[in-house]
Steps between C-alpha positions, in 0.01 A plus 500: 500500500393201691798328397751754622343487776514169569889518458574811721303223760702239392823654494454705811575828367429818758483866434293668265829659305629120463165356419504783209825448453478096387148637328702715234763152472294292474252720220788603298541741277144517349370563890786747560437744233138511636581507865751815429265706245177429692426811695553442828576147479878492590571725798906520585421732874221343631323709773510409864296149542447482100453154383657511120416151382136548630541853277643320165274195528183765560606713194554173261174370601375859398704447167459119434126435563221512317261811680155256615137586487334341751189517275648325225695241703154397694337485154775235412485328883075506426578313168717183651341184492635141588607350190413121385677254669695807668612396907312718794758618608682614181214696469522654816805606473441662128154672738776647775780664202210679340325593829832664613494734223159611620540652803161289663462629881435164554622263264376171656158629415567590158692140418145311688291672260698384180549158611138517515422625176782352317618168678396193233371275815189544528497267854778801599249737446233330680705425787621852477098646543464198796727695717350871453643740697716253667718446149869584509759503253702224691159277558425561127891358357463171791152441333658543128782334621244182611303447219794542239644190713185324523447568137813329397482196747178437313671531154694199620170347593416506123180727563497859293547812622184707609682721741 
């Protein structure tokens, strides 16, 4: 989905019965015999002000993904932990795709507390309780961000790594 996106960006392409249009080309057959024998999914008269690419792409999201539970996809996001040797910000970004499925209220809040509990610096975590209420996400990455650097620069300096 992202993809065709990206392309109906890239190539310019207007107008919610072209955008549909180059989605059933570029699908192919496979996409088509969905598109036409999903209810609702392929409207030929669309009502006044109808958009029908934003009504085929709603009803194959309804058809092509999985249904979430928020309880079970926070159980997995609670269960994340920085892996050995794993970069900061790889395991950021592993935090923010599980946090999306979990519909936080405030998901900055949710991704401090697991870096927190799960990050495998413990001078990240200290740094992190310095700050108290002052800690943001973005103060939290430049600080991981630091000491990853710092901890490689002394790598070259022979000395082992404590971080």
């Amino acid at each position: 989905k992202r993809v065709f996106n990206i392309y109906i960006d890239a190539t310019e392409i207007k107008g919610a019965e072209k955008k549909r249009a180059t989605l059933l080309l570029l699908g192919g057959p496979d996409l088509q015999e969905i598109i036409y024998n999903l209810p609702g999914a392929y409207v030929v008269t669309p009502a006044e002000g109808e958009d029908v690419f934003k009504t085929s792409i709603e009803k194959l999201d309804g058809y092509f993904l999985p249904k979430e539970n928020k309880i079970y996809e926070r159980h997995l996001f609670r269960q994340i932990k920085q892996e050995e040797g794993e970069k900061f910000e790889k395991f950021v970004i592993r935090l923010r795709n599980q946090a999306s499925k979990c519909k936080f209220t405030n998901t900055d809040e949710f991704l401090i507390d697991q870096i927190v509990e799960k990050c495998s610096s413990s001078e990240l975590r200290k740094k992190i309780l310095t700050l108290g209420n002052d800690v943001t996400l973005d103060k939290i990455i430049n600080e991981a961000n630091t000491l990853e650097a710092v901890e490689h620069q002394l790598e070259g300096y022979g000395f082992n790594k404590n971080v």
